[in-house]
N, C-alpha and C positions, 0 to 999 in steps of 0.2 A: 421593552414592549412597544414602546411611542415608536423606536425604532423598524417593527418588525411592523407594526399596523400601517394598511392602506388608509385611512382616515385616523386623526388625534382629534376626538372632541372635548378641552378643558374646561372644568369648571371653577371658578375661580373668586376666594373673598373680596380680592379689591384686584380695579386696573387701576397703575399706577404710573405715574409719568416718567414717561422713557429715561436711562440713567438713574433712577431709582435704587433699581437690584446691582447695579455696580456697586452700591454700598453697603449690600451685608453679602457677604461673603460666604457664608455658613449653611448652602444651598446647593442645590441640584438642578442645572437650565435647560431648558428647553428650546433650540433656537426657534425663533417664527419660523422659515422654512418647512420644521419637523409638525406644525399644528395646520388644524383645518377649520377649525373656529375656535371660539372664546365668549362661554358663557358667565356673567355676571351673576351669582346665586350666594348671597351672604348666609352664613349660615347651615350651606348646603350641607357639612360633611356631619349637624348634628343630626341624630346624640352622640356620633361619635365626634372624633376630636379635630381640631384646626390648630393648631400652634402658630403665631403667638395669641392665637383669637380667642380661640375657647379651649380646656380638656373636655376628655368623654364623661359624658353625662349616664354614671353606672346606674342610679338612679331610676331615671328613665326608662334603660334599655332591660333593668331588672324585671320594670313593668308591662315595657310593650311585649314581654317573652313569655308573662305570668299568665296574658291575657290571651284565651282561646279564641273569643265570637268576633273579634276583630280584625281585619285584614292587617298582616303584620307591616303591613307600608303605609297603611292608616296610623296605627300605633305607632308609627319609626318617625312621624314628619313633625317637623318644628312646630312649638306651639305658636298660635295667632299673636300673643304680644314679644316671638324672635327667641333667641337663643337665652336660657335664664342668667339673668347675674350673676349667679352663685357660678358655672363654669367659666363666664367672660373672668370674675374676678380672682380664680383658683390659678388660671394660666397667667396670673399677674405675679401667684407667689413664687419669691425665689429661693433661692436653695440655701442660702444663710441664715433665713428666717427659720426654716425649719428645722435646717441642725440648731439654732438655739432651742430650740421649742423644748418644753422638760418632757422625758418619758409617759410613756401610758405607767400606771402601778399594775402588774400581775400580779394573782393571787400563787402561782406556782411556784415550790422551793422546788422538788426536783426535775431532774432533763425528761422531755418527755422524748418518747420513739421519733419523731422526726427532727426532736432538735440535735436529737444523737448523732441522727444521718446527717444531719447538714454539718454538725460539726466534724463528722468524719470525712465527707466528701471533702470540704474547706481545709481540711489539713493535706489533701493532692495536689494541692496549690502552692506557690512559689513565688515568689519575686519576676522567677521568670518568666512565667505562666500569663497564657494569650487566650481567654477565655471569651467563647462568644454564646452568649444567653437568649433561646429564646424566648419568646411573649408569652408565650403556653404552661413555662415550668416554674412556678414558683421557688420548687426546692431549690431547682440547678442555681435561680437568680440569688437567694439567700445564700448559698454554698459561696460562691462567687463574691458577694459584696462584704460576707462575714469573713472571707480570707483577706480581703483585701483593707478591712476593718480592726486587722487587728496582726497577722504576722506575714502578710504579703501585702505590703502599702504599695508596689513598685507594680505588681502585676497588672497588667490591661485584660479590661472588663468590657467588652464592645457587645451591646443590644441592639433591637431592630433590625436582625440580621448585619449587626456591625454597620449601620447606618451611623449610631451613635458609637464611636473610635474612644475607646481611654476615656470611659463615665468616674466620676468617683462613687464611693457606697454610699448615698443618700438613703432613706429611708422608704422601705415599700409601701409608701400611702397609692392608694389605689389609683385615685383621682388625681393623683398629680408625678408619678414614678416616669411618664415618658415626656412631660414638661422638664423635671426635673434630671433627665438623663439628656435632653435638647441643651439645654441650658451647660451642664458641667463636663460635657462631652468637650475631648482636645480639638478633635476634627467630627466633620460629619461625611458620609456615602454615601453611593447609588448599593444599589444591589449588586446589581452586575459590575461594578467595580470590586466589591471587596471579596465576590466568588472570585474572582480572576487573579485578585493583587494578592488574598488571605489565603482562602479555602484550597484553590486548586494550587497555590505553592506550598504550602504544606506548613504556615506561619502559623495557624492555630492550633494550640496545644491543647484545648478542652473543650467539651460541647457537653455537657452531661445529658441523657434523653431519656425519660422515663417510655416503661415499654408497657404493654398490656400483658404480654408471654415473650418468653424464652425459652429456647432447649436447652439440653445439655451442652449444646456445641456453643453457643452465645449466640446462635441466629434470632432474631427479631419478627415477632408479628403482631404491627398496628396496623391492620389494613381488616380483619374480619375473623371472628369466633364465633364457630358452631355449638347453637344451644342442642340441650338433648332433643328436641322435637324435628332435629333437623336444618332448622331456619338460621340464618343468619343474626348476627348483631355486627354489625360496620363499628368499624375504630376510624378514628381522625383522620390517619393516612399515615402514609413514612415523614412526608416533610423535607425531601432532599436527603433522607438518611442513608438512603441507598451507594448515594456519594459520598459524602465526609465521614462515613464509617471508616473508611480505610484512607483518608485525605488528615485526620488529626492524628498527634503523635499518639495522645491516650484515648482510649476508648471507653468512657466510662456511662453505665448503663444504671433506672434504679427500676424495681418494683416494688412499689408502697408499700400492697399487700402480698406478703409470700405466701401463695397456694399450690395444691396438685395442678389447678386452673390455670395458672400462672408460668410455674416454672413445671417445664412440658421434657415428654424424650423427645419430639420432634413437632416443630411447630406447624400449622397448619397454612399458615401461607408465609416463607422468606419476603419481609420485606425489606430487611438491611443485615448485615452481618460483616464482622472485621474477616475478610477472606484472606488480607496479608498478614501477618503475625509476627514472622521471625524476620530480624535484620534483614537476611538474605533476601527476603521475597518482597523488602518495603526499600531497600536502598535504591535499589534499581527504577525504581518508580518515583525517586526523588522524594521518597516520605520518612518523616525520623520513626523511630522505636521507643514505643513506649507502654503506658498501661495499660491491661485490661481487666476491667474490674464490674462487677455487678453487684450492687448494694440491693439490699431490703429489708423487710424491720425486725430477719431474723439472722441476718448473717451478710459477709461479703465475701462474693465467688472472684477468684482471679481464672482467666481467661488462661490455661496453661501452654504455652507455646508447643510444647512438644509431642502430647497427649491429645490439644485440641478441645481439650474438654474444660467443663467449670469443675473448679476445685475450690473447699471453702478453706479460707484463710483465715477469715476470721467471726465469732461470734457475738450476735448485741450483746448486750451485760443481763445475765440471770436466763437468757436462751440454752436450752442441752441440745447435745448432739439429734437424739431422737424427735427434737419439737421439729430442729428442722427435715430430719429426713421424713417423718410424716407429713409434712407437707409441700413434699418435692415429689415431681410425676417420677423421676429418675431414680434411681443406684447414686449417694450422693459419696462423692471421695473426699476424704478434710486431709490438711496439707498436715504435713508431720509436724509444723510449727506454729499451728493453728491458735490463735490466741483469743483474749477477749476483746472486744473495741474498749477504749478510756472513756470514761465520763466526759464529755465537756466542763470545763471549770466554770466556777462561779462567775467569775469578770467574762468570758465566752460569751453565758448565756444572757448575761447582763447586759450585751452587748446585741448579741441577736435579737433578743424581746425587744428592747428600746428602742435603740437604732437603726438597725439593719430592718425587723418584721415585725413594728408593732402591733398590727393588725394582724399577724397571725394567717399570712396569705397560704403559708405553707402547708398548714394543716389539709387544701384544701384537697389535696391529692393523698392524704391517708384514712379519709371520710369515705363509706357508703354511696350510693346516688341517691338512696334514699334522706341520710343526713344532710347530705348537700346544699341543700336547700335553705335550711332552716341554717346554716354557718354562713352562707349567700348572705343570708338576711343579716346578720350577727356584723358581718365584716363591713354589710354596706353601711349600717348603722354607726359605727365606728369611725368609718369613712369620712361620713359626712360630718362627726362631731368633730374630729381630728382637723380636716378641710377649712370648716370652719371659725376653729382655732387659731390654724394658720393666716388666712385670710384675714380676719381682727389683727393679727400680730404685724404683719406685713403693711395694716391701714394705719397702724400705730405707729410704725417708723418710717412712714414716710410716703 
């Protein structure tokens, strides 16, 4: 973008004396040339985050968003005594503090519906496996870090749109997941770097994307659903899906909630879909072959090369056939070796609760809009007890 614009206006925490940035390495330059001024604004990027300055201030941002009667840029700007201590000292904790740190205690013995999916997705993973996470999907990031946490140590796990290269599975604390991914990342990117060097070579092997609908065929629409009265409801957007649907080897797709709503005969606006399928039609294009698969918390469709169509392969545990075709828009086909998904194991989940999602981010995509809210509050709570856990622990050693 700096590249494309007629003016760069930066804003910046500190100027620092020339020969400086020679010495951390672990960055992205901008030559003088490419800029048109440079503004001094400490603090400027809260509530949200500055590394190594401060994390984002969920807290905060929970509030300016609660709040109607207030100009939301009134409610966004620093408070008068500067950025809070609690964030300046959170982007201090490092990432060994916190894997010592002991587990939260759950009250749950058994796997709930989304620890199911995560440990199922997390078993599509491999050693070999080139997975890039984005900011958006809690599940995809649990799936990812709980593989890599327990029977694919060797696989790369790249966030931030692959900013952060080969993360280890640190722990999903809220406040501190993209200090902590800065920090234990091998390398770091531009954007337009790792589409270019990853994405358009065809290096990432997984992107997992949760959809709002799907047809039968596997096409995608996150861009807009019509209520009965006519009107619209606007979704997120595709997000670049449109390309790396058919640019990763596996295509792996979830919906939280399986409905008629949901899973569609034909979706109302294509916003991304795997067009290429069979060898033949992805060799040519320089792309490997691999999965396609659609999870949800009643079953998982493979994408069938030959037919085109979704086929279920397999069912959650205690789901019947009839639960799910009742809440499919389609004529649902089950593959002739249709089976049950497994439990997750004891030590899995022992691993996922503690480690990987203490806080239980995952949940947050199998909740209502209406619960939403009130699990917001739960996790920020959490959050901030956790945070400041870490923070005591990190002042204690040193």
């Amino acid at each position: 973008m700096a590249g494309a614009a007629r003016q760069v206006l930066v804003t910046v925490e500190e100027i620092v004396p020339v020969g400086a940035l020679r010495h951390d390495g672990r960055q992205s330059i901008l030559t003088r040339n490419q800029v048109s001024a440079i503004a001094l604004a400490p603090g400027g990027a809260y509530p949200a985050s500055c590394l190594p300055f401060y994390v984002t201030d969920y807290q905060a941002l929970a509030g300016a968003f609660a709040v109607k009667e207030i100009p939301l840029s009134d409610s966004l700007s620093m408070p008068s005594e500067g950025v809070p201590e609690r964030v300046q000292d959170a982007a201090k904790v490092r990432a060994e503090t916190v894997l010592a740190m002991p587990g939260l205690v759950h009250g749950e013995k058994q796997a709930c519906i989304d620890e199911i999916i995560a440990a199922r997705i997390a078993a599509e993973l491999d050693n070999a496996s080139f997975a890039s996470a984005g900011a958006v999907s809690p599940l995809a990031n649990v799936a990812y870090r709980l593989a890599k946490a327990t029977h694919a140590p060797d696989m790369i796990i790249a966030t931030m749109s692959c900013g952060h290269l080969d993360i280890a599975p640190s722990p999903m604390i809220l406040s501190l997941i993209e200090s902590l991914d800065c920090e234990t990342a091998v390398a770091h990117a531009g954007g337009d770097d790792t589409y270019s060097t990853y994405y358009q070579a065809g290096a990432v092997t997984h992107e997992i994307v949760g959809a709002a609908q799907v047809d039968r065929r596997g096409r995608v629409n996150t861009i807009a659903l019509r209520k009965r009265d006519g009107s619209a409801i606007r979704l997120p957007g595709q997000g670049g899906m449109a390309d790396v649907a058919n640019m990763h080897r596996d295509y792996l797709l979830y919906v939280p909630r399986h409905s008629v709503q949901s899973l569609v005969e034909t979706v109302e606006i294509a916003s991304s879909a795997r067009g290429l399928l069979t060898q033949a039609e992805r060799e040519p294009m320089g792309y490997r072959t691999g999965a396609a698969l659609l999870f949800t918390d009643l079953c998982v469709f493979r994408l069938d090369r030959e037919s085109r169509q979704l086929v279920v392969v397999e069912t959650m545990p205690g789901v019947t056939r009839r639960q799910i075709q009742d809440a499919t828009g389609f004529a649902v086909i089950f593959d002739a070796d249709c089976r049950e998904v497994p439990l997750p194991s004891n030590e899995t989940l022992d691993i996922l609760r503690n480690r990987i999602d203490p806080l239980g981010l995952r949940r947050l995509e199998f909740v209502s809009a209406k619960a939403r809210g009130a699990l917001i509050a739960e996790i920020l709570a959490a959050d901030r007890i956790m945070v400041e856990r870490c923070i005591a622990a990190q002042a204690a050693g040193g």
